[in-house]
PyMOL commands that place a pseudoatom at each C-alpha (Angstrom):
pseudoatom trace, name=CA, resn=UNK, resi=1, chain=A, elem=C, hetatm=0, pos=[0.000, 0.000, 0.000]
pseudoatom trace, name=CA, resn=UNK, resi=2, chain=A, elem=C, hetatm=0, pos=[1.350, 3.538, -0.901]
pseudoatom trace, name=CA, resn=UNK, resi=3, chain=A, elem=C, hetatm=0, pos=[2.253, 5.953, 1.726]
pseudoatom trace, name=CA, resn=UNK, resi=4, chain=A, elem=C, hetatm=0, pos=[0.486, 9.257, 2.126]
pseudoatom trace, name=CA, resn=UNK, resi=5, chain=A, elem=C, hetatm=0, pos=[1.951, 12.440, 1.831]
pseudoatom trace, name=CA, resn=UNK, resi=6, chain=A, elem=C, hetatm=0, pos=[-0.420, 13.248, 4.405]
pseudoatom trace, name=CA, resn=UNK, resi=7, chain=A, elem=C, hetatm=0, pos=[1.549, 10.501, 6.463]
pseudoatom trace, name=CA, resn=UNK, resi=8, chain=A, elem=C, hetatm=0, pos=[4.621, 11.821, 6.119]
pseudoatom trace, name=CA, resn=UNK, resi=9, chain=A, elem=C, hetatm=0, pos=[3.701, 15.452, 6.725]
pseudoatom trace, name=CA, resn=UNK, resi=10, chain=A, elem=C, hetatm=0, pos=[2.194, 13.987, 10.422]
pseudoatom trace, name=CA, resn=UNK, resi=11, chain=A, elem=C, hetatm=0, pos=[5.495, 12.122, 11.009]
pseudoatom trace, name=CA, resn=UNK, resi=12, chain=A, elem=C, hetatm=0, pos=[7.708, 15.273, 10.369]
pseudoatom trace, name=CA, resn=UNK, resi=13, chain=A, elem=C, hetatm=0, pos=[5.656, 17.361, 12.227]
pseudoatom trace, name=CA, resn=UNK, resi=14, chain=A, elem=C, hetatm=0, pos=[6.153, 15.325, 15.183]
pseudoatom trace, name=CA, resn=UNK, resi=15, chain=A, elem=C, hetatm=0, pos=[9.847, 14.901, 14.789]
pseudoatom trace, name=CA, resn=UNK, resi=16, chain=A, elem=C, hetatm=0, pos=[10.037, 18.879, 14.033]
pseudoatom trace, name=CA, resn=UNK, resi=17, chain=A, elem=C, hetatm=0, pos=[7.855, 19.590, 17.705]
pseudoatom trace, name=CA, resn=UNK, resi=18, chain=A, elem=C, hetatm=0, pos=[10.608, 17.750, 19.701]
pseudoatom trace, name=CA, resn=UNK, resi=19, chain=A, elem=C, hetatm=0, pos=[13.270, 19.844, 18.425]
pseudoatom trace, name=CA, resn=UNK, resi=20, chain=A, elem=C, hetatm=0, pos=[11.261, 23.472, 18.462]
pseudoatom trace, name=CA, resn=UNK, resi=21, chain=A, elem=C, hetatm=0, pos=[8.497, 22.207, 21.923]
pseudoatom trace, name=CA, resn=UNK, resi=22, chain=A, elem=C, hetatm=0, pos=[6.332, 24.205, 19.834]
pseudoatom trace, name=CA, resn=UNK, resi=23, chain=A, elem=C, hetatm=0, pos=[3.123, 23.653, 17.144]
pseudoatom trace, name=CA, resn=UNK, resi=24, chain=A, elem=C, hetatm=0, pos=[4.921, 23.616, 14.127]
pseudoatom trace, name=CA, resn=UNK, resi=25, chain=A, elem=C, hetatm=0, pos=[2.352, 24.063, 11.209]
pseudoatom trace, name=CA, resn=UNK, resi=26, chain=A, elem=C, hetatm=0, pos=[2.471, 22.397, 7.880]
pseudoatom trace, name=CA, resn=UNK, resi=27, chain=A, elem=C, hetatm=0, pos=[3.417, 25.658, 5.496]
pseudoatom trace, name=CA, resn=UNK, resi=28, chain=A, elem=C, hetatm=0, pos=[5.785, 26.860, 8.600]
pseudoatom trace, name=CA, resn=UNK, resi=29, chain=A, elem=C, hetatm=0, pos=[9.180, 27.807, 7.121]
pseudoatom trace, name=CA, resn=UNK, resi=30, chain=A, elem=C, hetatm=0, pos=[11.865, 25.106, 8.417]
pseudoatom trace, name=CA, resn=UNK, resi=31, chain=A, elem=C, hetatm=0, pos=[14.744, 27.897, 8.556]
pseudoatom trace, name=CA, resn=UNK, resi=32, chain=A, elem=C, hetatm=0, pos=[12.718, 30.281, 11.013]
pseudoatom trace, name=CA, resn=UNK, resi=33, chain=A, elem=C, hetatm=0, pos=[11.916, 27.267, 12.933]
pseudoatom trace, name=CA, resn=UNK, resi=34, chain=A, elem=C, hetatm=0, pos=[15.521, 27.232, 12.999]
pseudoatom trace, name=CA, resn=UNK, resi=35, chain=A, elem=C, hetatm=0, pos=[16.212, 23.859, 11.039]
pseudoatom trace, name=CA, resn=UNK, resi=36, chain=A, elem=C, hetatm=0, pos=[19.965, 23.794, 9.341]
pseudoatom trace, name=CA, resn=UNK, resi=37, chain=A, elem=C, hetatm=0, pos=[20.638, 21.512, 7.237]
pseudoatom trace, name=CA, resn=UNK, resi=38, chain=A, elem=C, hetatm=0, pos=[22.009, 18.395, 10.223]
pseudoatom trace, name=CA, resn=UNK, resi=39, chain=A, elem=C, hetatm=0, pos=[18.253, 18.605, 11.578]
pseudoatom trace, name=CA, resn=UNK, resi=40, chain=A, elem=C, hetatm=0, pos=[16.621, 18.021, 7.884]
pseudoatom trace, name=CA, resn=UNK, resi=41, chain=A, elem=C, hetatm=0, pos=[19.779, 14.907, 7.178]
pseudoatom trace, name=CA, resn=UNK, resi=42, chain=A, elem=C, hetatm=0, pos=[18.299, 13.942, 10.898]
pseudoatom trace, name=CA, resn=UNK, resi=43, chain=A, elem=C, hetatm=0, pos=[14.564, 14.332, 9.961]
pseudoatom trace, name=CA, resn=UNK, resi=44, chain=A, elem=C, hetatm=0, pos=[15.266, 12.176, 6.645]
pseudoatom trace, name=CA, resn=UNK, resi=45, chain=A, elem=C, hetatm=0, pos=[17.229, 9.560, 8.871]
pseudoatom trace, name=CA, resn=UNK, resi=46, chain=A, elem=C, hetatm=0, pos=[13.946, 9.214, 11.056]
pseudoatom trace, name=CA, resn=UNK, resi=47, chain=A, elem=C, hetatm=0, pos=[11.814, 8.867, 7.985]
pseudoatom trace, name=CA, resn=UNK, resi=48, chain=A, elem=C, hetatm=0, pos=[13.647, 6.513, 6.224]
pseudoatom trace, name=CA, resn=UNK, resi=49, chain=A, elem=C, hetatm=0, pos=[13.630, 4.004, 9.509]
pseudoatom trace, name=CA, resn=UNK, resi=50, chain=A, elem=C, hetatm=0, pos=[9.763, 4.973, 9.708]
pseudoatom trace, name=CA, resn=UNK, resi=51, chain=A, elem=C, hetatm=0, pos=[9.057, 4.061, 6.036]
pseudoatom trace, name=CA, resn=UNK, resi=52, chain=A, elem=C, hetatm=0, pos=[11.923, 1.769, 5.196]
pseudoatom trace, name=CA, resn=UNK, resi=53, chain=A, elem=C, hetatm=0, pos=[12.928, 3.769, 2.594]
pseudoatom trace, name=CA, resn=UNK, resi=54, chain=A, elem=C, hetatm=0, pos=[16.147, 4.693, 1.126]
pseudoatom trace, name=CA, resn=UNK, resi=55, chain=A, elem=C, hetatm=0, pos=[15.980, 9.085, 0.910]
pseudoatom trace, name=CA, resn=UNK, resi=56, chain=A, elem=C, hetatm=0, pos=[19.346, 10.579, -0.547]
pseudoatom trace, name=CA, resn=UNK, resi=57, chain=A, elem=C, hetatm=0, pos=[19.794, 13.924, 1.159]
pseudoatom trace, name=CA, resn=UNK, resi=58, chain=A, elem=C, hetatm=0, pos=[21.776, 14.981, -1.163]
pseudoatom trace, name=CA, resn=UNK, resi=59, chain=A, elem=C, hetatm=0, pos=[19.514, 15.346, -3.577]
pseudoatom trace, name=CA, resn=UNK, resi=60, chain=A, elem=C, hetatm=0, pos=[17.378, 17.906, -1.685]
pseudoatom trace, name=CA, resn=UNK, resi=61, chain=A, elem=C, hetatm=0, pos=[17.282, 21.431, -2.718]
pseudoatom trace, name=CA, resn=UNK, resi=62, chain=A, elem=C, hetatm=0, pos=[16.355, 25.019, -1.421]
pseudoatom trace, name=CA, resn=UNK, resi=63, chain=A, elem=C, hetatm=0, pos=[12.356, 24.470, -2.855]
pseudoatom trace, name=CA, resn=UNK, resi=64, chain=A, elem=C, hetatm=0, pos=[12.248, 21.277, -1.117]
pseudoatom trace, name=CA, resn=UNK, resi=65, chain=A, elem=C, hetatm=0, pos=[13.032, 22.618, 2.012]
pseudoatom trace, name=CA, resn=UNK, resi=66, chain=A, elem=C, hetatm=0, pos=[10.425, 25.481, 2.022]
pseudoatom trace, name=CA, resn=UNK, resi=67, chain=A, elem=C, hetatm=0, pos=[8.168, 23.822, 5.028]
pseudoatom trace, name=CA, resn=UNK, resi=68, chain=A, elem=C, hetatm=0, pos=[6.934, 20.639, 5.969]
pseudoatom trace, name=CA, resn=UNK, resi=69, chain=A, elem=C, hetatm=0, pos=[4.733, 19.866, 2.846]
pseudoatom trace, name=CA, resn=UNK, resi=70, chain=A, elem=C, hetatm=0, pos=[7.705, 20.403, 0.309]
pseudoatom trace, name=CA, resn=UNK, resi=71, chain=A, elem=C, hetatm=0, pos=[10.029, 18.151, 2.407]
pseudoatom trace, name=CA, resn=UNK, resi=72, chain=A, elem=C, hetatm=0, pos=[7.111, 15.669, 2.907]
pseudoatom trace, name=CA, resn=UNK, resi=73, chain=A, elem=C, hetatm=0, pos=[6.932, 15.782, -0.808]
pseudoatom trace, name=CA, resn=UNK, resi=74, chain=A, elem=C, hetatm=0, pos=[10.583, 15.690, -1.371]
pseudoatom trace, name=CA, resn=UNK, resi=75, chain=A, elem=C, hetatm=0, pos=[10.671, 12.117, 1.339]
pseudoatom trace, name=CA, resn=UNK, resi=76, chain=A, elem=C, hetatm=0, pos=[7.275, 10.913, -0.536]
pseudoatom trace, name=CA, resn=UNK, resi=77, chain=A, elem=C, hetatm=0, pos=[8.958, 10.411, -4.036]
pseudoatom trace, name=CA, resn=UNK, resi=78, chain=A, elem=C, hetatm=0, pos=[11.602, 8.127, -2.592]
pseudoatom trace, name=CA, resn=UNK, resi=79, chain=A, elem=C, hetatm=0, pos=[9.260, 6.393, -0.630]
pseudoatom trace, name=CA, resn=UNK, resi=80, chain=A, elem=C, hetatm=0, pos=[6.727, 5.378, -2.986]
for i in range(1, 80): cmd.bond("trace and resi %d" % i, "trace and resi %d" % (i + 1))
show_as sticks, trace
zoom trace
């Protein structure tokens, strides 16, 4: 069965609110939430052992790190 972006959105988010102990919404912007680029290889680590999937980081780029929906998206393709 497919994953969900909505799936991996929920995931993220919940990985994102340990590291800010704050609401983090899904269009919030992952650099004023104060994400560098270690979180996001950290928050692609934690997805991969949630989906058993294989996502190369280094294939992420600036639009793909925009919020949680563009990184969900970014994950999603690899996943699927």
């Amino acid at each position: 069965m497919a994953v969900q972006q909505t799936e991996v959105v929920e995931v993220l988010r919940d990985l994102v609110k340990e590291r800010v102990a704050a609401p983090v919404a899904e269009d919030a912007d992952l650099a004023a939430l104060g994400l560098d680029s270690l979180s996001v290889i950290e928050l692609m680590m934690a997805v991969e052992d949630r989906f058993g999937a294989r996502i190369p980081v280094e294939g992420i780029g600036a639009d793909d790190l925009r919020d949680l929906r563009s990184l969900a998206a970014y994950a999603l393709r690899h996943i699927n």
